[in-house]
Biopython code that builds the backbone (N, CA, C, O; Angstrom):
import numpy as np
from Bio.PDB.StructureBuilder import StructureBuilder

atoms = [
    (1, "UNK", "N", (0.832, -1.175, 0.000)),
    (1, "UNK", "CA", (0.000, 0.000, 0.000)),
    (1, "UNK", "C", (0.882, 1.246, 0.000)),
    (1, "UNK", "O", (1.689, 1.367, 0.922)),
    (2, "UNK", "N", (0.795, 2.312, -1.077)),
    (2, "UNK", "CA", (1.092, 3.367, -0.824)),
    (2, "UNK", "C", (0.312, 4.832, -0.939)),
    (2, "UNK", "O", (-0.644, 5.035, -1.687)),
    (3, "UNK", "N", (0.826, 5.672, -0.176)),
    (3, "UNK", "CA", (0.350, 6.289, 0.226)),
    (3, "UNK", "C", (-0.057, 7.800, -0.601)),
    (3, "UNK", "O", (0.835, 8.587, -0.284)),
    (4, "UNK", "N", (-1.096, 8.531, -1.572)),
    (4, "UNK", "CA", (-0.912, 9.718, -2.230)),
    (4, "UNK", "C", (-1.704, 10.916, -1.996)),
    (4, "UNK", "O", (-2.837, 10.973, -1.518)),
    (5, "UNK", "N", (-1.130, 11.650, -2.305)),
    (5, "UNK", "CA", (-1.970, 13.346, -1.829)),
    (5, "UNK", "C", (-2.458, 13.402, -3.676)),
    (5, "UNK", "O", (-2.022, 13.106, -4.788)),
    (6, "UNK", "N", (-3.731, 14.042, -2.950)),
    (6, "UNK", "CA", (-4.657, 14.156, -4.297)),
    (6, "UNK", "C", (-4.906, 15.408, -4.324)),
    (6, "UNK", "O", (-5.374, 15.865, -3.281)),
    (7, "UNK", "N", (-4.675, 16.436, -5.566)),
    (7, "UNK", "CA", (-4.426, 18.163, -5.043)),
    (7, "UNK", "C", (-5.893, 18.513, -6.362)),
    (7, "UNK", "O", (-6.180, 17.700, -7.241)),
    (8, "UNK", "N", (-6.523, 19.704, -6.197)),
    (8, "UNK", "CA", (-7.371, 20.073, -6.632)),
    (8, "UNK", "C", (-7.407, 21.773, -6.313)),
    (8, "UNK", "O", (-6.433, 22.146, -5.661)),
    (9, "UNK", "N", (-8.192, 22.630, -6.607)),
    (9, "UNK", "CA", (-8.705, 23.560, -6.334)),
    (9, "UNK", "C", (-10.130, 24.307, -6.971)),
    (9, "UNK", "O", (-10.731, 24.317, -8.045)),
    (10, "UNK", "N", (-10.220, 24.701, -6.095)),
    (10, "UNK", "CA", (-11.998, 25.482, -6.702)),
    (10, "UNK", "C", (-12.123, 26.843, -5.790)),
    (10, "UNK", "O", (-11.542, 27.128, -4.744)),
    (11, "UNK", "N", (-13.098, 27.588, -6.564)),
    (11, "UNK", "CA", (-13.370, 29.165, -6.581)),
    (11, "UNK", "C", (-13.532, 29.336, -5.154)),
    (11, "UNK", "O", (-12.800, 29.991, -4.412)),
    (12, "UNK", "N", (-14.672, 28.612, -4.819)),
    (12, "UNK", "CA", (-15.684, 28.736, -3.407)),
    (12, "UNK", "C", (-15.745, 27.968, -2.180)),
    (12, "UNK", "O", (-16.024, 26.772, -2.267)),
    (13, "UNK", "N", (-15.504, 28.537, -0.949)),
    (13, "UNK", "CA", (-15.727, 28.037, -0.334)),
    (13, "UNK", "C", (-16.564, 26.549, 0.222)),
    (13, "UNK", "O", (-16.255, 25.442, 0.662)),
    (14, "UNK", "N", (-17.683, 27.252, -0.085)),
    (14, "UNK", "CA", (-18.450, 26.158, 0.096)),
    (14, "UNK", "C", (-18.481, 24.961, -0.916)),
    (14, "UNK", "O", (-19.477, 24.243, -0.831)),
    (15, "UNK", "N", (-17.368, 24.572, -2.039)),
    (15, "UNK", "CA", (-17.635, 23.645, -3.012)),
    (15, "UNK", "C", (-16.164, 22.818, -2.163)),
    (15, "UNK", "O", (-15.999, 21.652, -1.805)),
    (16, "UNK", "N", (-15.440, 23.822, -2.090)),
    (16, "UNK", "CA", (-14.312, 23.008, -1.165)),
    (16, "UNK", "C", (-14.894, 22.084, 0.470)),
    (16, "UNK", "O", (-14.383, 21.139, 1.070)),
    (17, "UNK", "N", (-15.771, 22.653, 0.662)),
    (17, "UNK", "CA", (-15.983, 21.724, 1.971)),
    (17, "UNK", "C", (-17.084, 20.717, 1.786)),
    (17, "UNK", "O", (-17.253, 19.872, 2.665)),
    (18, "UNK", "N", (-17.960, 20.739, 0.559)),
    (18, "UNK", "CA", (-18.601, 20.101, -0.174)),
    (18, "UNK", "C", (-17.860, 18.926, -0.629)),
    (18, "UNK", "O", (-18.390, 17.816, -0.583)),
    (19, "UNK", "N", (-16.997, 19.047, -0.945)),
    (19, "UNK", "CA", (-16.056, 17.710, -2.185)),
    (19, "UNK", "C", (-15.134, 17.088, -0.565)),
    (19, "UNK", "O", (-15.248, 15.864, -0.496)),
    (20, "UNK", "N", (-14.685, 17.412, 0.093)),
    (20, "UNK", "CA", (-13.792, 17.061, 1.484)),
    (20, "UNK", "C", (-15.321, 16.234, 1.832)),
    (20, "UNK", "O", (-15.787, 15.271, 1.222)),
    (21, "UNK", "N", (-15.900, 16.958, 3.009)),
    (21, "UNK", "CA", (-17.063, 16.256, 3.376)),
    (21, "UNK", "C", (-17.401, 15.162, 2.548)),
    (21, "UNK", "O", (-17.133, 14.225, 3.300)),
    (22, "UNK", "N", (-17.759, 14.725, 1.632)),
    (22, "UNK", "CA", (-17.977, 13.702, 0.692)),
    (22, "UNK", "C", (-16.930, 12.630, 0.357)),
    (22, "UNK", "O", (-17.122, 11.422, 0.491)),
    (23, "UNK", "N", (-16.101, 13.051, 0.025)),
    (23, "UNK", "CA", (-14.576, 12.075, 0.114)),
    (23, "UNK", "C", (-14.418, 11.516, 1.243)),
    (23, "UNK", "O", (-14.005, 10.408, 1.583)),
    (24, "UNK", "N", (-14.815, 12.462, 1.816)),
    (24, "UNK", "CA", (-14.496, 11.647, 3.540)),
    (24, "UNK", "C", (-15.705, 10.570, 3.699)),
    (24, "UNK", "O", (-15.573, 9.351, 3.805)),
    (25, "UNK", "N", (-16.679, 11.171, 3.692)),
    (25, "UNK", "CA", (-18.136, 9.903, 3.783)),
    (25, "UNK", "C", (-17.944, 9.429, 3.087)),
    (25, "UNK", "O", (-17.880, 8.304, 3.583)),
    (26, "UNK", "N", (-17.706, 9.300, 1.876)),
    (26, "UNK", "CA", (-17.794, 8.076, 0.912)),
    (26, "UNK", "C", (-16.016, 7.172, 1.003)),
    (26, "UNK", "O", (-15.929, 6.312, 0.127)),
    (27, "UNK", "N", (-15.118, 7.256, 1.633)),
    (27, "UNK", "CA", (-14.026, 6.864, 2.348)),
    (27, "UNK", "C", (-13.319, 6.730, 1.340)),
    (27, "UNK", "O", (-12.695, 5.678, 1.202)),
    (28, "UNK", "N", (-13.203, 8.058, 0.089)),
    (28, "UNK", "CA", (-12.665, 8.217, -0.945)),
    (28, "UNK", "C", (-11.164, 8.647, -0.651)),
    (28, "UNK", "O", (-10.177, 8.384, -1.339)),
    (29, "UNK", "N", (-11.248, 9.684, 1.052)),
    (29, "UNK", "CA", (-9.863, 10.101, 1.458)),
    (29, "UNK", "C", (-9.986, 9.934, 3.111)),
    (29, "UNK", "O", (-10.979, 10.248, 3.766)),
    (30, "UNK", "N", (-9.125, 9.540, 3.476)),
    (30, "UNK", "CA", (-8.434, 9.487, 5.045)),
    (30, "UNK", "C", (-9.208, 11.115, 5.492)),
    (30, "UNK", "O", (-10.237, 11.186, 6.163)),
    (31, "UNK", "N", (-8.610, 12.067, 5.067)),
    (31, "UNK", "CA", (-8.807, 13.150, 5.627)),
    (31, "UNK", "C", (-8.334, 14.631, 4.416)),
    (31, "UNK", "O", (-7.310, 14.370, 3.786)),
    (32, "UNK", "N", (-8.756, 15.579, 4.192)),
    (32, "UNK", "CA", (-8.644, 16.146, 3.265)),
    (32, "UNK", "C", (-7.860, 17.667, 3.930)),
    (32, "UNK", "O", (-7.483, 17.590, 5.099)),
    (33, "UNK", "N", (-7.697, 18.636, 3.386)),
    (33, "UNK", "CA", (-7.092, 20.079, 3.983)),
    (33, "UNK", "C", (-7.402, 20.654, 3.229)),
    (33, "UNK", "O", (-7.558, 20.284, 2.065)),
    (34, "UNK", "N", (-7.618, 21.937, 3.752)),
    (34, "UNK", "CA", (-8.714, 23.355, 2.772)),
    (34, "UNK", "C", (-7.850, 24.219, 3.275)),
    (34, "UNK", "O", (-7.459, 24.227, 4.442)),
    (35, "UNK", "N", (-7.466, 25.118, 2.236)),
    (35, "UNK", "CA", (-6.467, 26.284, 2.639)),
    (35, "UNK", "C", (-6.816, 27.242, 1.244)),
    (35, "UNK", "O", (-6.998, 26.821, 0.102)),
    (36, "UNK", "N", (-6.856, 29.033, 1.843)),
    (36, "UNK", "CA", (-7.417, 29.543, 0.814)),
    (36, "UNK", "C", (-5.654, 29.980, 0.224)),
    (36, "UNK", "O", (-4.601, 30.188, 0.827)),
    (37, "UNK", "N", (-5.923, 29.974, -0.780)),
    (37, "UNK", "CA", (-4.505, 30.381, -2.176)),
    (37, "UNK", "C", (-4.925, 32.204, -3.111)),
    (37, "UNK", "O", (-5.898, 32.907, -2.837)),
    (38, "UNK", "N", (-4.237, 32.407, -3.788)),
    (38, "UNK", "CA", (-4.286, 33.289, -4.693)),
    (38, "UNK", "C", (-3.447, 32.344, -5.984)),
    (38, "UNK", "O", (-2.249, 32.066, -6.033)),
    (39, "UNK", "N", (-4.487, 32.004, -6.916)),
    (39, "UNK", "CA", (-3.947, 31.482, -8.185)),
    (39, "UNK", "C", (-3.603, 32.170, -9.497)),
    (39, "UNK", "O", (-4.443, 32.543, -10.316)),
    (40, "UNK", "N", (-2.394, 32.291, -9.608)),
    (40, "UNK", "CA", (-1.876, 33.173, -11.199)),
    (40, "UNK", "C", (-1.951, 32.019, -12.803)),
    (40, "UNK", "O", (-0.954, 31.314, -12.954)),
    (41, "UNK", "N", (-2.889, 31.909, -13.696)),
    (41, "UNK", "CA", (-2.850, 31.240, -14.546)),
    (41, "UNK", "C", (-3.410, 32.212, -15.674)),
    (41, "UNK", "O", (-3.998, 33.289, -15.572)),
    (42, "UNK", "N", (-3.066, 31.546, -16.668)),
    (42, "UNK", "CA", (-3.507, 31.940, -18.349)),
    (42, "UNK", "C", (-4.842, 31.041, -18.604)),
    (42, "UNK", "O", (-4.876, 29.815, -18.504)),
    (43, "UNK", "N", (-5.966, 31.908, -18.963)),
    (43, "UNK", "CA", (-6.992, 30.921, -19.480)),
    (43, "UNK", "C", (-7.722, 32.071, -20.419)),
    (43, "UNK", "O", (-7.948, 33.265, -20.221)),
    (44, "UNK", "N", (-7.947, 31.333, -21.340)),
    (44, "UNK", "CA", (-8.603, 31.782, -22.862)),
    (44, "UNK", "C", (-7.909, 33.329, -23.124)),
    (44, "UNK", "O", (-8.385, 34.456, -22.988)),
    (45, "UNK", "N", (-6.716, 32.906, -23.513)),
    (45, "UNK", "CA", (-5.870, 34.190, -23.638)),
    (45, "UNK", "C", (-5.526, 35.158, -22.730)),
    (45, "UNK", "O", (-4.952, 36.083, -23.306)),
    (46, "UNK", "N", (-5.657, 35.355, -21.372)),
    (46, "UNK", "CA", (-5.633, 36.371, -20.142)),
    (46, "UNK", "C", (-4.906, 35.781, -19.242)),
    (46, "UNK", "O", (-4.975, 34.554, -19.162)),
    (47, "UNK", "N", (-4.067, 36.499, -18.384)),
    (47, "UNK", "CA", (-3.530, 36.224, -17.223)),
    (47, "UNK", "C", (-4.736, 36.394, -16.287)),
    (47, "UNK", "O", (-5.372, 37.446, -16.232)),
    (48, "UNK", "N", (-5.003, 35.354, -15.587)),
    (48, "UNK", "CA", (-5.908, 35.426, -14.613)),
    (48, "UNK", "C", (-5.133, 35.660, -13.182)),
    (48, "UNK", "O", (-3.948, 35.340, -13.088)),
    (49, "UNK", "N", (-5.830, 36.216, -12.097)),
    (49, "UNK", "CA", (-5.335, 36.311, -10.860)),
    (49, "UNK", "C", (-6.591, 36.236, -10.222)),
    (49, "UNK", "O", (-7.497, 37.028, -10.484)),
    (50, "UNK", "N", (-6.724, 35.039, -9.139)),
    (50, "UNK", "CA", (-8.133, 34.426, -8.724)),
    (50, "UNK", "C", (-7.921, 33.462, -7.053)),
    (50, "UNK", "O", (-7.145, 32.619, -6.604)),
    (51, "UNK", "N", (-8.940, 34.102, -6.658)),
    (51, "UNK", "CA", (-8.586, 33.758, -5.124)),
    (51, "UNK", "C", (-9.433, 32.211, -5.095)),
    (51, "UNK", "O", (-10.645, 32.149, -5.298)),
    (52, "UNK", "N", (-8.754, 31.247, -4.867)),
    (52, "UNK", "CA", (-9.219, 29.780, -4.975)),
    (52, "UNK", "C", (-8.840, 29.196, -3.295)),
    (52, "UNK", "O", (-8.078, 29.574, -2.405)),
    (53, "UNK", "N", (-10.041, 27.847, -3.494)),
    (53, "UNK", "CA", (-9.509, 27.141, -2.165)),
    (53, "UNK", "C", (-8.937, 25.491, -2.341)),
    (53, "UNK", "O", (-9.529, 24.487, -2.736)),
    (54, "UNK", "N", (-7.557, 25.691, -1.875)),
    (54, "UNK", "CA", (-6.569, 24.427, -2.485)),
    (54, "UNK", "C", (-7.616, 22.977, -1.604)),
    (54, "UNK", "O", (-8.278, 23.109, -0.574)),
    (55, "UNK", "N", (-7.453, 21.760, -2.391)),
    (55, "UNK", "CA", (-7.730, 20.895, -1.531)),
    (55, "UNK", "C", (-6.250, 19.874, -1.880)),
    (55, "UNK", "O", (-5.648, 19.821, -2.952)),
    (56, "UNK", "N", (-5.933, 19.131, -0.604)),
    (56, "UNK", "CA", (-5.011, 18.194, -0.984)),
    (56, "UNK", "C", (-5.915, 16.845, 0.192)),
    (56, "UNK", "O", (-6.095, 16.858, 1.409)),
    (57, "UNK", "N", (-6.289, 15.849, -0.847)),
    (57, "UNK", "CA", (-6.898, 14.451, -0.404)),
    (57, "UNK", "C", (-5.648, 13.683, 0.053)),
    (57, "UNK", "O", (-4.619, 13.403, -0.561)),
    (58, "UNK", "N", (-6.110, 13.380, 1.540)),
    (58, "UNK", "CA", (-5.090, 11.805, 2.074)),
    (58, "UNK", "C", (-5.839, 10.888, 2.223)),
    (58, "UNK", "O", (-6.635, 10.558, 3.102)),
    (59, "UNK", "N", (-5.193, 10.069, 0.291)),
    (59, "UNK", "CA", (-5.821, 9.108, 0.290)),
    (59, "UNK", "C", (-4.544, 7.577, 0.046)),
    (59, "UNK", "O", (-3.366, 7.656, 0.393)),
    (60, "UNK", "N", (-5.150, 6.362, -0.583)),
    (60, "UNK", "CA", (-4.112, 5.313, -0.925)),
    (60, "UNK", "C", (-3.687, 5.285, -2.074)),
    (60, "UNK", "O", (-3.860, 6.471, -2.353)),
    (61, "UNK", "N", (-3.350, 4.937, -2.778)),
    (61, "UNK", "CA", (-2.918, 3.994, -4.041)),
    (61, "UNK", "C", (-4.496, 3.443, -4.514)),
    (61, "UNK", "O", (-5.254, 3.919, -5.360)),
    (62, "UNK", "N", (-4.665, 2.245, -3.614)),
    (62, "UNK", "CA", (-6.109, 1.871, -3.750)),
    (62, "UNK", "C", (-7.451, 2.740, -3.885)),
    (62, "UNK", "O", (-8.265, 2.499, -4.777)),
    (63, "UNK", "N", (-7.581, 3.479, -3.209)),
    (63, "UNK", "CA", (-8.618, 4.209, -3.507)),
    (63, "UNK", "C", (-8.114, 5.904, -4.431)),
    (63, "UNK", "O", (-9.050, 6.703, -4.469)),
    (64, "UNK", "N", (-7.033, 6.307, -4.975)),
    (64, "UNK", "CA", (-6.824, 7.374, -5.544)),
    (64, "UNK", "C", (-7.472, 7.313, -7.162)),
    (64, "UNK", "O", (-7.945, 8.350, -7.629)),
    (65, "UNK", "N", (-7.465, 6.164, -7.902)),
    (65, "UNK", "CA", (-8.580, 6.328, -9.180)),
    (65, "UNK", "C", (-9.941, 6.552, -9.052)),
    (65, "UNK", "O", (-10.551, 7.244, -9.867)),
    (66, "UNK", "N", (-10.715, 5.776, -7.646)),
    (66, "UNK", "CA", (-12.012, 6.204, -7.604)),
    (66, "UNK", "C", (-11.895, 8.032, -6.911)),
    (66, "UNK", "O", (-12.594, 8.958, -7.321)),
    (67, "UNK", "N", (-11.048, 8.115, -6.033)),
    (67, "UNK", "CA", (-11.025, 9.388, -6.180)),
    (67, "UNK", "C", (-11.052, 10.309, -6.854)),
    (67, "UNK", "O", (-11.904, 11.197, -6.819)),
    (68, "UNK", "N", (-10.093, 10.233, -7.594)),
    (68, "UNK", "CA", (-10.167, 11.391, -8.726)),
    (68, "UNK", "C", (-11.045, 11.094, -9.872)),
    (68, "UNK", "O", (-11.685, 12.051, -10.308)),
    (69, "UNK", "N", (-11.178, 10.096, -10.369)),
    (69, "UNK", "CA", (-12.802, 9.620, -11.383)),
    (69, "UNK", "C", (-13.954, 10.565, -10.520)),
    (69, "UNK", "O", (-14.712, 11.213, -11.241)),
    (70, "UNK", "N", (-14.103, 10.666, -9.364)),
    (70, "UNK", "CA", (-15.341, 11.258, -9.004)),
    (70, "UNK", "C", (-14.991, 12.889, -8.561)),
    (70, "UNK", "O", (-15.899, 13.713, -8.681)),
    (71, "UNK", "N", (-13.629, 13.330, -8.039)),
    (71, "UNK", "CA", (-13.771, 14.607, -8.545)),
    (71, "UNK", "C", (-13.904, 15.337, -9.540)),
    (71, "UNK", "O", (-14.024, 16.561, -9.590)),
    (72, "UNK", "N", (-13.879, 14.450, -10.486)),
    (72, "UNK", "CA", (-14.059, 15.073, -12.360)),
    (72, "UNK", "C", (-15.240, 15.306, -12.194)),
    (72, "UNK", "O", (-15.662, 16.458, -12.101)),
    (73, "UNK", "N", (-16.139, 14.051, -12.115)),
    (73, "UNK", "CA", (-17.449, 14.376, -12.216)),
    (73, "UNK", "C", (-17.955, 15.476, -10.931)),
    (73, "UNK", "O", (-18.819, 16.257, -11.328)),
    (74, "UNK", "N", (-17.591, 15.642, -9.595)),
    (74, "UNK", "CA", (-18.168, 16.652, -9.062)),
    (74, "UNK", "C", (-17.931, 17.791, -8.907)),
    (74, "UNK", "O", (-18.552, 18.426, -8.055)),
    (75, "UNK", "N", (-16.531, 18.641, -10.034)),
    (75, "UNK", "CA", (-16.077, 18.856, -9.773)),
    (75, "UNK", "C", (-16.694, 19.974, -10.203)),
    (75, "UNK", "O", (-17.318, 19.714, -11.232)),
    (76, "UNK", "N", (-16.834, 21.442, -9.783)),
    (76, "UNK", "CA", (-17.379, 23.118, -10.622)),
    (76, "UNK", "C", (-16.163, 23.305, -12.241)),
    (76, "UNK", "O", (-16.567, 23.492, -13.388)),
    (77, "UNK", "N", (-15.339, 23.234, -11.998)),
    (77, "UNK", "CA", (-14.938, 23.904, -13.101)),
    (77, "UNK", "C", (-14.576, 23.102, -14.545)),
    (77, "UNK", "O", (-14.459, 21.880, -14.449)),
    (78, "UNK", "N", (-14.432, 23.579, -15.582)),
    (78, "UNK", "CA", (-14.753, 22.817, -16.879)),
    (78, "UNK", "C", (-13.398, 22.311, -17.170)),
    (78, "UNK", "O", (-13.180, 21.294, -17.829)),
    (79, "UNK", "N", (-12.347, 23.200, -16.555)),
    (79, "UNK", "CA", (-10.863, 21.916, -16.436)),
    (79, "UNK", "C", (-10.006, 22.217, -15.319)),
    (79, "UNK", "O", (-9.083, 23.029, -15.253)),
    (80, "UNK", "N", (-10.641, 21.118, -14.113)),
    (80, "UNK", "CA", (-10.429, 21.073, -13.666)),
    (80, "UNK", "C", (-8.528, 20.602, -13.433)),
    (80, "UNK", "O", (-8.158, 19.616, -14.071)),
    (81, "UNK", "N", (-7.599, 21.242, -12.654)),
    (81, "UNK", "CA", (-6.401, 20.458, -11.886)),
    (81, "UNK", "C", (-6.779, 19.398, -11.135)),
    (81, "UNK", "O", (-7.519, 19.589, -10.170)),
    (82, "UNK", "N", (-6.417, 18.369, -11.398)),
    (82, "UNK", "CA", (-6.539, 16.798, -10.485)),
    (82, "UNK", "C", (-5.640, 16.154, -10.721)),
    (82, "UNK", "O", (-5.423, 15.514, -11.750)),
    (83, "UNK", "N", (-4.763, 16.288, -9.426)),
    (83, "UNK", "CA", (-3.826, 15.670, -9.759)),
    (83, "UNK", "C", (-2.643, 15.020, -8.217)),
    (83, "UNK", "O", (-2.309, 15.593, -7.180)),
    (84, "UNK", "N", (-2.310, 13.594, -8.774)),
    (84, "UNK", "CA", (-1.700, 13.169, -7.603)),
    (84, "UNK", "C", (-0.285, 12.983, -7.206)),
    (84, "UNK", "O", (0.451, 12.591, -8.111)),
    (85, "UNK", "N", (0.385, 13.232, -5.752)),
    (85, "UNK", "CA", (1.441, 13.130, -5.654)),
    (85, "UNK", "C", (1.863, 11.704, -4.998)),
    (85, "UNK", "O", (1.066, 11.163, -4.232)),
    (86, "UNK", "N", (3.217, 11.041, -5.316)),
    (86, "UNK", "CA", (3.006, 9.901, -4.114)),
    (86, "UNK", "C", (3.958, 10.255, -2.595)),
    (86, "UNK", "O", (5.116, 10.672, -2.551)),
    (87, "UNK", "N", (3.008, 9.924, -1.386)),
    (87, "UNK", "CA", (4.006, 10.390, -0.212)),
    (87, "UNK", "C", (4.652, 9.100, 0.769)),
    (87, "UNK", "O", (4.246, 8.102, 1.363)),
    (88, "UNK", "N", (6.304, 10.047, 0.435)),
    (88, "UNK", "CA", (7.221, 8.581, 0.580)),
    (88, "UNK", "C", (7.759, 9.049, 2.140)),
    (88, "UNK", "O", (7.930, 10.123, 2.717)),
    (89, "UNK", "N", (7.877, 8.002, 2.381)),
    (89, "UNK", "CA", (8.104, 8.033, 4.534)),
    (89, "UNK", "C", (7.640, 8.400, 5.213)),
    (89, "UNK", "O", (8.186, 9.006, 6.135)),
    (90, "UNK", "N", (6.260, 8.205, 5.098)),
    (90, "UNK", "CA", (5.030, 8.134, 5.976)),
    (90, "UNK", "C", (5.496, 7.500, 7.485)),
    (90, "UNK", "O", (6.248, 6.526, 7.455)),
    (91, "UNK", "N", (5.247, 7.807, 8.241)),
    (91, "UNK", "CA", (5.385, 6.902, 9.678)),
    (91, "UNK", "C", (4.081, 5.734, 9.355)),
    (91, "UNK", "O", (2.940, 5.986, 8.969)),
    (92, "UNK", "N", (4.686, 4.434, 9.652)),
    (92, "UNK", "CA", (3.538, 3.504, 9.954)),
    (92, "UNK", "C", (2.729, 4.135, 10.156)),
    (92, "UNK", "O", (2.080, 4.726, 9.293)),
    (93, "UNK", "N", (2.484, 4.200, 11.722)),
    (93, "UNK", "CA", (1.234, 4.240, 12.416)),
    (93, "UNK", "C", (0.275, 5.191, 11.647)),
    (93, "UNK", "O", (-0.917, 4.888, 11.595)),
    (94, "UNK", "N", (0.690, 6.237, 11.093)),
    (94, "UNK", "CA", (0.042, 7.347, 10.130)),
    (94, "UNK", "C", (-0.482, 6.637, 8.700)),
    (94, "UNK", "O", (-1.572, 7.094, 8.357)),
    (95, "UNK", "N", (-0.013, 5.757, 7.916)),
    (95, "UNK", "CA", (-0.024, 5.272, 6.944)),
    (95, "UNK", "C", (-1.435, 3.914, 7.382)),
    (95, "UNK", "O", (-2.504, 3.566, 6.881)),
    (96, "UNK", "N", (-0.789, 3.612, 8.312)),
    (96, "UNK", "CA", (-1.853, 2.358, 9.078)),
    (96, "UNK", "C", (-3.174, 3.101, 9.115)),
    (96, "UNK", "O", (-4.070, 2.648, 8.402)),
    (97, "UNK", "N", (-3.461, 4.354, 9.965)),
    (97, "UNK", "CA", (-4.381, 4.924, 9.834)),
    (97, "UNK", "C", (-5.503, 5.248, 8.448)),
    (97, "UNK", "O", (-6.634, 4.767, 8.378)),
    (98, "UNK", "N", (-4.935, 6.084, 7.505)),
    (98, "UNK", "CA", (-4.733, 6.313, 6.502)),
    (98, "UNK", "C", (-5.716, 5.096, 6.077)),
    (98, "UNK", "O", (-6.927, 5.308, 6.012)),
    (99, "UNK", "N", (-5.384, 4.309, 5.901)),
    (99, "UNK", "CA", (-5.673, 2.799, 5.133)),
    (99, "UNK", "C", (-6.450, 2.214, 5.430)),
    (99, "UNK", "O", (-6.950, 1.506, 4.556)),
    (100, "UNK", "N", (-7.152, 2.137, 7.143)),
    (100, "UNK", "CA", (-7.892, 1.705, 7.665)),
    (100, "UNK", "C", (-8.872, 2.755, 7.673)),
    (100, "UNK", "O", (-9.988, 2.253, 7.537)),
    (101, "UNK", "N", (-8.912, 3.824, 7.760)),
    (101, "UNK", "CA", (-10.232, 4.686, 7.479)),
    (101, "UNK", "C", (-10.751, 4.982, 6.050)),
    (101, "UNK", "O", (-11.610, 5.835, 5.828)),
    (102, "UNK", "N", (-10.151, 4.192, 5.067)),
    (102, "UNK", "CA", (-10.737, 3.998, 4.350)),
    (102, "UNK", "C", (-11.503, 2.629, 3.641)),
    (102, "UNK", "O", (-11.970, 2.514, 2.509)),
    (103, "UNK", "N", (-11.452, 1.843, 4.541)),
    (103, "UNK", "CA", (-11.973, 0.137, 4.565)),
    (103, "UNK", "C", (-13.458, 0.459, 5.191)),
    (103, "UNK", "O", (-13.800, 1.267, 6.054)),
    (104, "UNK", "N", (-14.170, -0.451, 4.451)),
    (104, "UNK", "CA", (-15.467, -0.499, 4.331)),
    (104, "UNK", "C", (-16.283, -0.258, 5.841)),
    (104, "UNK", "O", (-15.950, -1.083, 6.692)),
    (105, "UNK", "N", (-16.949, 0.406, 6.128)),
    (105, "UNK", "CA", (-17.444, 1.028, 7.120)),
    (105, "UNK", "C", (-18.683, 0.115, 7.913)),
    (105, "UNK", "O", (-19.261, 0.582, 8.894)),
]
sb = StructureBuilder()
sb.init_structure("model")
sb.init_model(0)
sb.init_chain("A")
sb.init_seg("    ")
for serial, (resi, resn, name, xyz) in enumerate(atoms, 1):
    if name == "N":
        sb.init_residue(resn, " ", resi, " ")
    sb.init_atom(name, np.array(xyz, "f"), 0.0, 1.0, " ", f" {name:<3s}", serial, name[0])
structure = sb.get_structure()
């Protein structure tokens, strides 16, 4: 089993604690983190500058495709960032956790 952070972002508040809350009930992620950002990107020709709220999912290996398959679909924006990192030297007991809160309830 290993262990990956699943990173995303969206406009609004409330869509960020919307998609966490849900990942979490549906035991898509261990536990999720909401932190507000200022995002600098190019979209349809413009430098955009846009106050977004980051999510990063702690989830497995095992469950990171149904994860991100279902943030596409719930996701507000039309292209969405989804995307995963893998995290290497986890402490057991943290990783143990991790793994077991996401086993069938």
């Amino acid at each position: 089993m290993h262990l990956l952070a699943v990173h995303t972002t969206v406009a609004h508040e409330a869509d960020a604690r919307r998609l966490a809350d849900e990942a979490v009930h549906q035991r898509l992620a261990a536990c999720v983190q909401i932190e507000r950002i200022e995002s600098v990107y190019e979209w349809q020709g413009a430098v955009q500058h846009e106050a977004e709220w980051r999510l990063l999912f702690k989830t497995t290996d095992a469950r990171a495709n149904a994860l991100m398959a279902w943030l596409q679909a719930e996701h507000p924006y039309e292209l969405p960032a989804i995307y995963s990192t893998e995290v290497r030297d986890a402490t057991p007991a943290y990783a143990q956790w991790v793994a077991q809160t996401q086993e069938a309830g």
